[in-house]
PDB file as gemmi writes it, atoms N, CA and C in Angstrom:
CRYST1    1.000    1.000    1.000  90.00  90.00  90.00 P 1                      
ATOM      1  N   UNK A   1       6.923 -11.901 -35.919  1.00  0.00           N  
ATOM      2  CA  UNK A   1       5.524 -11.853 -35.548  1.00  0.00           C  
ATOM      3  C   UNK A   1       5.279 -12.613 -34.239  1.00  0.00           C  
ATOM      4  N   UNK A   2       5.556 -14.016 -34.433  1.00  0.00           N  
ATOM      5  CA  UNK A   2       5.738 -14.418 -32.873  1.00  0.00           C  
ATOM      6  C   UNK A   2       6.139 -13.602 -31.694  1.00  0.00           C  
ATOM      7  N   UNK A   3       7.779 -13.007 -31.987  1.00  0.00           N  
ATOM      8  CA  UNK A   3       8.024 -12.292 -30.929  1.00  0.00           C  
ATOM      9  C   UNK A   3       6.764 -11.180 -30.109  1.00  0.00           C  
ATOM     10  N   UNK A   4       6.285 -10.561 -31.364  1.00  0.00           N  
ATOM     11  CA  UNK A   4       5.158  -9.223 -30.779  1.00  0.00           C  
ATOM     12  C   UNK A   4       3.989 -10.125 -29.815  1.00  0.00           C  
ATOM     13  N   UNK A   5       3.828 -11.263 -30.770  1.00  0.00           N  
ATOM     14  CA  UNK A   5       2.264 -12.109 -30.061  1.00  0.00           C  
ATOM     15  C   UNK A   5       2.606 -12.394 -28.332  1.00  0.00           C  
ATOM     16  N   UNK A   6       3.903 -12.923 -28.208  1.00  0.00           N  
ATOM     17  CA  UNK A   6       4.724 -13.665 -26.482  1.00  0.00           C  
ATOM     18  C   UNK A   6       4.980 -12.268 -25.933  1.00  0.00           C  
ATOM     19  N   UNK A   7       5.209 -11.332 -26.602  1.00  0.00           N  
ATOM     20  CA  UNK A   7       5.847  -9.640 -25.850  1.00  0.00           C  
ATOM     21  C   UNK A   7       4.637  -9.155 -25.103  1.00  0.00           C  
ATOM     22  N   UNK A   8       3.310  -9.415 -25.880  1.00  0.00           N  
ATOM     23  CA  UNK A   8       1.942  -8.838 -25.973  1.00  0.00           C  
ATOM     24  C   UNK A   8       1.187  -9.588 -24.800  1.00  0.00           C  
ATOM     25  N   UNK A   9       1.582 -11.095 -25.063  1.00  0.00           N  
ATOM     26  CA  UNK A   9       0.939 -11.859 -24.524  1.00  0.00           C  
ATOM     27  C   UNK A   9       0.684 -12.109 -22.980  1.00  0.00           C  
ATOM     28  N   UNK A  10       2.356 -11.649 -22.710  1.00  0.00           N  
ATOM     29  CA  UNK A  10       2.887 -11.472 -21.369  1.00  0.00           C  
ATOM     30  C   UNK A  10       2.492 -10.006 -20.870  1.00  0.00           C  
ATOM     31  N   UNK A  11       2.749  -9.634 -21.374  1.00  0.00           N  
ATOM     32  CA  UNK A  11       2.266  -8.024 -20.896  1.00  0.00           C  
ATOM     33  C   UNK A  11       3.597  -7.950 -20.574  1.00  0.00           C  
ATOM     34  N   UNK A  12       4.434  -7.710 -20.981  1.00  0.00           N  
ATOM     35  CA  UNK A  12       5.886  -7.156 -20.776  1.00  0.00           C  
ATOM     36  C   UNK A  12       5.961  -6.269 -20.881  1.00  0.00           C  
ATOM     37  N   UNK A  13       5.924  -5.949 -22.845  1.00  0.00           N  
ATOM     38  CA  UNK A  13       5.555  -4.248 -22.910  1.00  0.00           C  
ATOM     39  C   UNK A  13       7.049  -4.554 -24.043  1.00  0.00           C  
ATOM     40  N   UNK A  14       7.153  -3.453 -24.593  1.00  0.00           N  
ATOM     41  CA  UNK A  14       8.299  -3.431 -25.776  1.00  0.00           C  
ATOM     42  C   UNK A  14       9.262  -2.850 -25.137  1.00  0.00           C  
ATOM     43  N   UNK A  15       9.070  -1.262 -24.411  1.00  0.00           N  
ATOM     44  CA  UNK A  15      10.521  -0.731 -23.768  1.00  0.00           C  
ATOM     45  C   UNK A  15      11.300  -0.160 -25.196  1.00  0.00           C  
ATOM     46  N   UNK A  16      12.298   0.416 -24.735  1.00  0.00           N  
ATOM     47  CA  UNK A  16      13.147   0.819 -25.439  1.00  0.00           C  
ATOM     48  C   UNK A  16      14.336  -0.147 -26.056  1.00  0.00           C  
ATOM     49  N   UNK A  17      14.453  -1.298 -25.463  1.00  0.00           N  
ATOM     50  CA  UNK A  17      15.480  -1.737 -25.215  1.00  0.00           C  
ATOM     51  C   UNK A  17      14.871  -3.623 -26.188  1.00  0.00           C  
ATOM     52  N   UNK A  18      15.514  -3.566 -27.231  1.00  0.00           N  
ATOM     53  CA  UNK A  18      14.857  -5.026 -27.866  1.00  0.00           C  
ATOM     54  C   UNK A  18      15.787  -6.038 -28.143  1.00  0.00           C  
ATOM     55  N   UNK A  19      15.796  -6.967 -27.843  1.00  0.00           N  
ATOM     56  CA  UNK A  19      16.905  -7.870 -28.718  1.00  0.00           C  
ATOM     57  C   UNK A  19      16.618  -8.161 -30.436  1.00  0.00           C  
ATOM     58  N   UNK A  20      18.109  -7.660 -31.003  1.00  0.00           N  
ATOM     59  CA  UNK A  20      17.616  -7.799 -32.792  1.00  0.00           C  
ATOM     60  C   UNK A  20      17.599  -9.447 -33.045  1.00  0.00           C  
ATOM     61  N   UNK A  21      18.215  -9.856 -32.472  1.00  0.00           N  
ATOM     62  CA  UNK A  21      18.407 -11.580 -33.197  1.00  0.00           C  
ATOM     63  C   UNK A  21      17.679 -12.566 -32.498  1.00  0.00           C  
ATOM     64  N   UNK A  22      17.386 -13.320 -33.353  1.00  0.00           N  
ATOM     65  CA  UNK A  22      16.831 -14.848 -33.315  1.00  0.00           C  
ATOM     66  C   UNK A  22      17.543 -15.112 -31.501  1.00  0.00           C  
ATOM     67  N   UNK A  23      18.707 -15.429 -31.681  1.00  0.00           N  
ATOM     68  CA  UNK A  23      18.934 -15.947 -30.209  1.00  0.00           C  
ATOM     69  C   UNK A  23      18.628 -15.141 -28.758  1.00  0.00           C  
ATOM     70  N   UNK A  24      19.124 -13.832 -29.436  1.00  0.00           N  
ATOM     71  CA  UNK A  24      18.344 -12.854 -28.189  1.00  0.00           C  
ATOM     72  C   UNK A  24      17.272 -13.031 -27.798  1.00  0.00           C  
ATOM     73  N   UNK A  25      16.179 -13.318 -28.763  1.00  0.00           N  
ATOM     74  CA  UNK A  25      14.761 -13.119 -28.555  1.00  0.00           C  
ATOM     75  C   UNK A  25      14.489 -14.452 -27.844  1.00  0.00           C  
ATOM     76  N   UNK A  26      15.060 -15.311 -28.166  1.00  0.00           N  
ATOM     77  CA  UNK A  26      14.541 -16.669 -27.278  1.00  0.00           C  
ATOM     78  C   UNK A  26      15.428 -16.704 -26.394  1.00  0.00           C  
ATOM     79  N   UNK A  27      16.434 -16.292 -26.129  1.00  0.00           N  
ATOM     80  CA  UNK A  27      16.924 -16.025 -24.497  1.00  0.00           C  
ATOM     81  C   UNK A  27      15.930 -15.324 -23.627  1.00  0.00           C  
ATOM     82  N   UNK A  28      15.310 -14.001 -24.296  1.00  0.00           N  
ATOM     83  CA  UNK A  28      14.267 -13.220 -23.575  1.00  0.00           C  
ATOM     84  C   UNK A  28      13.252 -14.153 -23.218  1.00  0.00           C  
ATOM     85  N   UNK A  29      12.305 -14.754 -24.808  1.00  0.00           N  
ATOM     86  CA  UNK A  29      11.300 -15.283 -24.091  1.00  0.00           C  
ATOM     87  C   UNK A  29      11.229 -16.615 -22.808  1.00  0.00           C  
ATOM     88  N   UNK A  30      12.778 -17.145 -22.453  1.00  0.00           N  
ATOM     89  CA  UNK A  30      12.811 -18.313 -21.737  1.00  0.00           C  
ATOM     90  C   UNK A  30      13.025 -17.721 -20.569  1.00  0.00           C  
ATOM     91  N   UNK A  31      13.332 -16.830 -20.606  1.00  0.00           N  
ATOM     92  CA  UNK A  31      13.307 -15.409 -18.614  1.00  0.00           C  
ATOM     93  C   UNK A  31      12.139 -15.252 -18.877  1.00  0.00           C  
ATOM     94  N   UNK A  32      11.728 -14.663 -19.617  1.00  0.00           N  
ATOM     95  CA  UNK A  32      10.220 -14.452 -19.296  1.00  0.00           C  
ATOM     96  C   UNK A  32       9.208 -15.395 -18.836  1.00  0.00           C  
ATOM     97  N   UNK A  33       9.517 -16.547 -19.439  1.00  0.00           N  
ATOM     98  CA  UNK A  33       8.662 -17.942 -18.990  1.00  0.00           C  
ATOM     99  C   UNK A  33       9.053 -18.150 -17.828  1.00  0.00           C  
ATOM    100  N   UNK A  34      10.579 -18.442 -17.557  1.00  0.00           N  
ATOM    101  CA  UNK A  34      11.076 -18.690 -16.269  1.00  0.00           C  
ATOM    102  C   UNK A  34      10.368 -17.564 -15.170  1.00  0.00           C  
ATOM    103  N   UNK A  35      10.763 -16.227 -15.489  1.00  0.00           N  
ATOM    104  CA  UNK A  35       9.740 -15.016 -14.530  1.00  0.00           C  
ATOM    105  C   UNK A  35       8.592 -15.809 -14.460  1.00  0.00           C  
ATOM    106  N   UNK A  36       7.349 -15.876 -15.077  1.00  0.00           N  
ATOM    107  CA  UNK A  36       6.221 -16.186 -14.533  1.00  0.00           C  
ATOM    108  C   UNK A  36       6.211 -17.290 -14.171  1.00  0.00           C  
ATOM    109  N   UNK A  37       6.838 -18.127 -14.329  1.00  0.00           N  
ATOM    110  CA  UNK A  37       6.643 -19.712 -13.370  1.00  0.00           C  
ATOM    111  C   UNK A  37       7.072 -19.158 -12.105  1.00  0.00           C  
ATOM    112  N   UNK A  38       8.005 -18.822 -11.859  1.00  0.00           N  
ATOM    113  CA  UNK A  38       8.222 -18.189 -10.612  1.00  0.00           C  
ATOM    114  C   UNK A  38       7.724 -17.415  -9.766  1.00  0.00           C  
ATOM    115  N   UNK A  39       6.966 -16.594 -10.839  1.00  0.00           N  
ATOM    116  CA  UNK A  39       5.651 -15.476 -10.110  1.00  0.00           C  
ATOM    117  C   UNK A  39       4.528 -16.526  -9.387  1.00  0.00           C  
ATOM    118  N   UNK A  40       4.225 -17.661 -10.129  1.00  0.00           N  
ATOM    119  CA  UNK A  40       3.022 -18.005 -10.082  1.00  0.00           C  
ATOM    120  C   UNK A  40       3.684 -19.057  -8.883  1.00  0.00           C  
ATOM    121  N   UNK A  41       4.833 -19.786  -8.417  1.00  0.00           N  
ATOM    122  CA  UNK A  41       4.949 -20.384  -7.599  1.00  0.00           C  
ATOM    123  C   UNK A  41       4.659 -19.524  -6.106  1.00  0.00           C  
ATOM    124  N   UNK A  42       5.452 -17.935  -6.084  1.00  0.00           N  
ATOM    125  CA  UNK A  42       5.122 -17.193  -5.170  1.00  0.00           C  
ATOM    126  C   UNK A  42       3.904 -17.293  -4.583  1.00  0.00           C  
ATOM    127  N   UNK A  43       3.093 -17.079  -6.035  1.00  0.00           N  
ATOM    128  CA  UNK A  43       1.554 -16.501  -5.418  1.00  0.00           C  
ATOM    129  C   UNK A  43       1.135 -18.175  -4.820  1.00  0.00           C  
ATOM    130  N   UNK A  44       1.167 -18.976  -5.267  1.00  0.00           N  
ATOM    131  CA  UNK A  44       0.445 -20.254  -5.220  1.00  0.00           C  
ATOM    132  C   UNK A  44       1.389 -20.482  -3.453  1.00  0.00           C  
ATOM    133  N   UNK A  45       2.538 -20.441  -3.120  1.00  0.00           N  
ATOM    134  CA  UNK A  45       2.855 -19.966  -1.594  1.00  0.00           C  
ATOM    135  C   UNK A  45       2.046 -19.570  -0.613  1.00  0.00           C  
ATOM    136  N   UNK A  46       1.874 -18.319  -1.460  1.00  0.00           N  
ATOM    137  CA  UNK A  46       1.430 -17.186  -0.306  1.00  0.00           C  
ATOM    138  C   UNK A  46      -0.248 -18.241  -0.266  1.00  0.00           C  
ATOM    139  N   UNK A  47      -1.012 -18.297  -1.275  1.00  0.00           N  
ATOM    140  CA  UNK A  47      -2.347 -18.846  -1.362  1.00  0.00           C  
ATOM    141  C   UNK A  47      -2.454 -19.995  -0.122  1.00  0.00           C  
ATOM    142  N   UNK A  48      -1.143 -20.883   0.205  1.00  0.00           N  
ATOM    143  CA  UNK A  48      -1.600 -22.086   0.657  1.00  0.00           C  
ATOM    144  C   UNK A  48      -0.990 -21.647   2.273  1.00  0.00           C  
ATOM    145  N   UNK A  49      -0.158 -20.107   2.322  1.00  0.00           N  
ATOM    146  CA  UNK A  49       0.267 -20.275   3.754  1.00  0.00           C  
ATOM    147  C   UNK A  49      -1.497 -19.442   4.254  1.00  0.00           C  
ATOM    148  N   UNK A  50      -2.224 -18.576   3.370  1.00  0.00           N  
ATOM    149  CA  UNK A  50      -3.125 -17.647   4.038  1.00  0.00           C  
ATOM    150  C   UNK A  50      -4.754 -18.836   3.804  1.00  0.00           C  
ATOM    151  N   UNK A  51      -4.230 -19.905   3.652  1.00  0.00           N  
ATOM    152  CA  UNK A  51      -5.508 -20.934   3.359  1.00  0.00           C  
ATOM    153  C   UNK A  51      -5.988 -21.320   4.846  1.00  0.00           C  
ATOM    154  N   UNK A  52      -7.381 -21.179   4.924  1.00  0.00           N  
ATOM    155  CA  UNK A  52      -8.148 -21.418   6.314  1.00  0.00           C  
ATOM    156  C   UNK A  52      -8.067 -23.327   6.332  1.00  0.00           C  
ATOM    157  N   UNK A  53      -7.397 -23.354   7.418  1.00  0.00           N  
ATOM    158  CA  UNK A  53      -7.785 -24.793   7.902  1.00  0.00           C  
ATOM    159  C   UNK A  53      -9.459 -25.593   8.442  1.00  0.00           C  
ATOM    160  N   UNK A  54      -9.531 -26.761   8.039  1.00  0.00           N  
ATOM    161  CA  UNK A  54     -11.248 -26.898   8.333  1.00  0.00           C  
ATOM    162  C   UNK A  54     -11.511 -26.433   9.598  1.00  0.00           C  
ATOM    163  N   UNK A  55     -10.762 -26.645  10.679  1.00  0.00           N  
ATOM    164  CA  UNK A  55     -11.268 -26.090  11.985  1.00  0.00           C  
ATOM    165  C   UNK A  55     -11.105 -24.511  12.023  1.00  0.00           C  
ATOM    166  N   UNK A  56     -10.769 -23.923  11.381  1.00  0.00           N  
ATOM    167  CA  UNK A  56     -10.527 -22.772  11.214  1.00  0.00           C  
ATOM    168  C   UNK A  56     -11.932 -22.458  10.570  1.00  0.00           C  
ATOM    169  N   UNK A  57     -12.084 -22.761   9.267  1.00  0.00           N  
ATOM    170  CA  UNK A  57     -13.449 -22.725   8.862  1.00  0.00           C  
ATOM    171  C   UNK A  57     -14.966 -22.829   9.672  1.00  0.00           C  
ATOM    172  N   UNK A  58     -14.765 -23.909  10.462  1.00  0.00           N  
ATOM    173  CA  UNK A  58     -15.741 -24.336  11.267  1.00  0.00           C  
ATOM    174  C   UNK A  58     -16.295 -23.339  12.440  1.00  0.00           C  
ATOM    175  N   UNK A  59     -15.176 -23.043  12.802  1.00  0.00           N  
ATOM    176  CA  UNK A  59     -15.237 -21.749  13.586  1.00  0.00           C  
ATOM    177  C   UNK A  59     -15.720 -20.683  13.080  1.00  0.00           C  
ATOM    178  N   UNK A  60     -15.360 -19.954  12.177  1.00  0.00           N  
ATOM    179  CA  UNK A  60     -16.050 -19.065  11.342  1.00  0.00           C  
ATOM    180  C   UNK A  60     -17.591 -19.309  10.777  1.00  0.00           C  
ATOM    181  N   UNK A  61     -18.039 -20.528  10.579  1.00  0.00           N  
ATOM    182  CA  UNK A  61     -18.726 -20.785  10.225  1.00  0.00           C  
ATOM    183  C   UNK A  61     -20.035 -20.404  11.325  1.00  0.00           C  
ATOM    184  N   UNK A  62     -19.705 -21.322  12.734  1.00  0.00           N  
ATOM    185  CA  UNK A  62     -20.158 -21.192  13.872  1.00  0.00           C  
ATOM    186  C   UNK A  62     -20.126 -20.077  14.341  1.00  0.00           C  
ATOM    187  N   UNK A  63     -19.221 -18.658  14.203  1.00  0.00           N  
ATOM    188  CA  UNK A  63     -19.519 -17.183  14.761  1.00  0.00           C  
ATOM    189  C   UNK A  63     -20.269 -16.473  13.696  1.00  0.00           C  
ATOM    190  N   UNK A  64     -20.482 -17.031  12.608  1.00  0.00           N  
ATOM    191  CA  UNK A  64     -21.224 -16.550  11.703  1.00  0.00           C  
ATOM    192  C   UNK A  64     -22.680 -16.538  11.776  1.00  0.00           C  
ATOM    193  N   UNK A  65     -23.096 -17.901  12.005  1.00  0.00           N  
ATOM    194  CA  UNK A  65     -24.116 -18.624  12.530  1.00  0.00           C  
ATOM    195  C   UNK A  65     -24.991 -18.040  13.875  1.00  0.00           C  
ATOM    196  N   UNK A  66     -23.918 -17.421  14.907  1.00  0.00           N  
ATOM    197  CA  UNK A  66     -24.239 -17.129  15.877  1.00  0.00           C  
ATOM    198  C   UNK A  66     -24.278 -15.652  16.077  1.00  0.00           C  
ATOM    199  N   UNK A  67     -23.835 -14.618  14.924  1.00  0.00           N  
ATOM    200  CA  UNK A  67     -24.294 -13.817  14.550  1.00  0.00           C  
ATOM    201  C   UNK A  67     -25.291 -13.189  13.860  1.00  0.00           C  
ATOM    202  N   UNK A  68     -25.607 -14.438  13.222  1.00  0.00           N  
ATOM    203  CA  UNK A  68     -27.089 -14.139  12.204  1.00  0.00           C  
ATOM    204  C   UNK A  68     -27.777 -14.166  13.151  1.00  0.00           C  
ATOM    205  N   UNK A  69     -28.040 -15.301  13.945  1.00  0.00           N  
ATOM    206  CA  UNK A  69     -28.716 -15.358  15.066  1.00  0.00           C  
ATOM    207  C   UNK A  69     -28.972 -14.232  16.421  1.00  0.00           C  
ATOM    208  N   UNK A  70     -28.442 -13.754  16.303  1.00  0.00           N  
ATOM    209  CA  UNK A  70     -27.577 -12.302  17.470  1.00  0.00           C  
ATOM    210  C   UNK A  70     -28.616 -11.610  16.397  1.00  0.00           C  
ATOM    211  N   UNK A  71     -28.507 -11.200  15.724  1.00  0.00           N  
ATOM    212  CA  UNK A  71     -29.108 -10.270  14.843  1.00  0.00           C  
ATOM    213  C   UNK A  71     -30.414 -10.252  14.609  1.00  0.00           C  
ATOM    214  N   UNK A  72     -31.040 -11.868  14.108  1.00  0.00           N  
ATOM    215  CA  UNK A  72     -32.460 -12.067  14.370  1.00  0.00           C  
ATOM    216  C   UNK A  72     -33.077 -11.601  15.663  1.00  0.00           C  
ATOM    217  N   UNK A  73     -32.225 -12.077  16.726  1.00  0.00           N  
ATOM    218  CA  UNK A  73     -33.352 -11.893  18.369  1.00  0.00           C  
ATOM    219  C   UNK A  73     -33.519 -10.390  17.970  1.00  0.00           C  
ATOM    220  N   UNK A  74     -32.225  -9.614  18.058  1.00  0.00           N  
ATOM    221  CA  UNK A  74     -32.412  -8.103  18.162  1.00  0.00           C  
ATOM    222  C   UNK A  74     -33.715  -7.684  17.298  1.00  0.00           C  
ATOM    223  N   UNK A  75     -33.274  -7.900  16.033  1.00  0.00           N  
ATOM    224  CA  UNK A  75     -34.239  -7.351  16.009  1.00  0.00           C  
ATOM    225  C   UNK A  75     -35.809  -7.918  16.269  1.00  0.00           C  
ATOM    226  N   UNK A  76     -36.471  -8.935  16.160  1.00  0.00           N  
ATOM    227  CA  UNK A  76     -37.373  -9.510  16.947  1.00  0.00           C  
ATOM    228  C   UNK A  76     -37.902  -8.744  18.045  1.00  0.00           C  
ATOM    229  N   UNK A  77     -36.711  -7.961  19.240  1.00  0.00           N  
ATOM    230  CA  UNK A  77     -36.940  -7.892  19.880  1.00  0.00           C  
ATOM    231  C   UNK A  77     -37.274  -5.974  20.105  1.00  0.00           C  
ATOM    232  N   UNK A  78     -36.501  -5.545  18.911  1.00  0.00           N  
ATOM    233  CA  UNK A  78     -37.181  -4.205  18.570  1.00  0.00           C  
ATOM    234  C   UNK A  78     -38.496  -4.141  18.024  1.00  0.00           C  
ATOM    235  N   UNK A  79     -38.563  -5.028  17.158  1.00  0.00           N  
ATOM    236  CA  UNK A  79     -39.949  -4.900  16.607  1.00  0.00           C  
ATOM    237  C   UNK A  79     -40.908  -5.048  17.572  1.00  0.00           C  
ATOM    238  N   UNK A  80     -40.587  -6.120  18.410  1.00  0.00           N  
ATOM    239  CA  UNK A  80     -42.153  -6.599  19.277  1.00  0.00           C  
ATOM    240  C   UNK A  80     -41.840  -5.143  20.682  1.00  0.00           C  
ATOM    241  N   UNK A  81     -40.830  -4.474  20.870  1.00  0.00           N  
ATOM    242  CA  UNK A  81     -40.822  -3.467  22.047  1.00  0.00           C  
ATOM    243  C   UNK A  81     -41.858  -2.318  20.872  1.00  0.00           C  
ATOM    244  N   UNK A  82     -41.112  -2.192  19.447  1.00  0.00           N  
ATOM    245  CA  UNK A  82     -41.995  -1.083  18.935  1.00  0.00           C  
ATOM    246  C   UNK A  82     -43.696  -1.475  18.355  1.00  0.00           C  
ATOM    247  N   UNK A  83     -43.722  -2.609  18.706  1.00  0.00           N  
ATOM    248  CA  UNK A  83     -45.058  -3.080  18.292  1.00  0.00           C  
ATOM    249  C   UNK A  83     -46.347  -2.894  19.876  1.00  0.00           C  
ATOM    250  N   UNK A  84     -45.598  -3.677  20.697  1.00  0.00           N  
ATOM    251  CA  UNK A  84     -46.303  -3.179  21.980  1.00  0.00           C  
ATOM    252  C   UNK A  84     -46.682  -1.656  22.666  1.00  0.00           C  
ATOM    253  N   UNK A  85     -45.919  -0.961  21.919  1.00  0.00           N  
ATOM    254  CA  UNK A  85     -45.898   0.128  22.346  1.00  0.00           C  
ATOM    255  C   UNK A  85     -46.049   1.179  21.691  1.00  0.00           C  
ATOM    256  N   UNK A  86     -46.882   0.888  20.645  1.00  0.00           N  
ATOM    257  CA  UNK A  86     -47.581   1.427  19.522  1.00  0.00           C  
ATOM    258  C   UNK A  86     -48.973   2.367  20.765  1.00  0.00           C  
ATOM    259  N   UNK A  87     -49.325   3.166  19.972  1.00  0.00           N  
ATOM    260  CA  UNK A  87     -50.721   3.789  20.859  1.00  0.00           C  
ATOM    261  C   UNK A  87     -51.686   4.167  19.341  1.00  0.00           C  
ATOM    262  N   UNK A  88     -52.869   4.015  19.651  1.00  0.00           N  
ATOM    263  CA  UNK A  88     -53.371   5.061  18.725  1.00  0.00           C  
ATOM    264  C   UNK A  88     -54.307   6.036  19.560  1.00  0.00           C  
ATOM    265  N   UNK A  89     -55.185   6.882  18.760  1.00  0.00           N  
ATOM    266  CA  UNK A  89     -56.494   7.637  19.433  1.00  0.00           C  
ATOM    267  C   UNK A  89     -57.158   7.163  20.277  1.00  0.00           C  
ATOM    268  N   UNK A  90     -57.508   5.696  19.922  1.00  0.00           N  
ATOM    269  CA  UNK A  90     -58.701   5.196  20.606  1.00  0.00           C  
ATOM    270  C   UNK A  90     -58.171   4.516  22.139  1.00  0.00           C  
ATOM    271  N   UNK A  91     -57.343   3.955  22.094  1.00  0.00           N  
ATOM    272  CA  UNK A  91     -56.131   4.019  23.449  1.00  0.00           C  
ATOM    273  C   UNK A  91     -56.662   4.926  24.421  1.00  0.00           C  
ATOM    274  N   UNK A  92     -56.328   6.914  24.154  1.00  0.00           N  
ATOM    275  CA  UNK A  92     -56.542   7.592  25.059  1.00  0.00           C  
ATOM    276  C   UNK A  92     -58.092   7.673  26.135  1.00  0.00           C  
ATOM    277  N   UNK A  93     -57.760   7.693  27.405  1.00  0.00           N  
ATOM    278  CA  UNK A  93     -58.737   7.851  28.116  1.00  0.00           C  
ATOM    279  C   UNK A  93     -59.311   9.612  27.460  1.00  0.00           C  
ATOM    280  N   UNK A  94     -60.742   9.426  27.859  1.00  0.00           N  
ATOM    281  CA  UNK A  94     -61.446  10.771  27.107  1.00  0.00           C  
ATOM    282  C   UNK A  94     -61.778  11.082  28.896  1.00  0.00           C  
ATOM    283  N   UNK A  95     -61.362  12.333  29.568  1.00  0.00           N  
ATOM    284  CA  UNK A  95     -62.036  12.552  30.403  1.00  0.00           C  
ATOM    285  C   UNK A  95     -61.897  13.498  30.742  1.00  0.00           C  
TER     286      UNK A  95                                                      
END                                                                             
């Protein structure tokens, strides 16, 4: 029963292929443990080589900043061109 719960647990999967005995099965499950410690050292690698440094951050932070901003004038500056330049009826000369 154990074995199915650690097979399950891991997401291994059953396969065709099982060990019948007591020692097989805990040879398997100690690769398997060993596999994911190892998986998880990879990923925890890769995590700390693709990690933004604070000045790295700061920067981003600051083109971010200066994009929101970029974005406010614009539009500000559509609105008040389409606001000035609004007409209605009473606008037109009658002559």
């Amino acid at each position: 029963m154990i074995w199915l719960v650690f097979i399950t647990g891991t997401t291994v999967g059953y396969g065709g292929m099982v060990p019948h005995t007591s020692l097989g099965r805990i040879i398997i499950i100690v690769v398997i443990v060993m596999g994911t410690f190892l998986m998880s050292i990879i990923i925890a690698a890769m995590a700390v080589a693709v990690e933004s440094t604070e000045d790295e951050k700061k920067t981003f932070k600051k083109i971010r900043s200066e994009i929101d901003a970029t974005t406010a004038i614009v539009s500000a500056m559509r609105y008040y061109k389409m606001y000035t330049h609004r007409s209605s009826a009473f606008d037109k000369d009658i002559g």
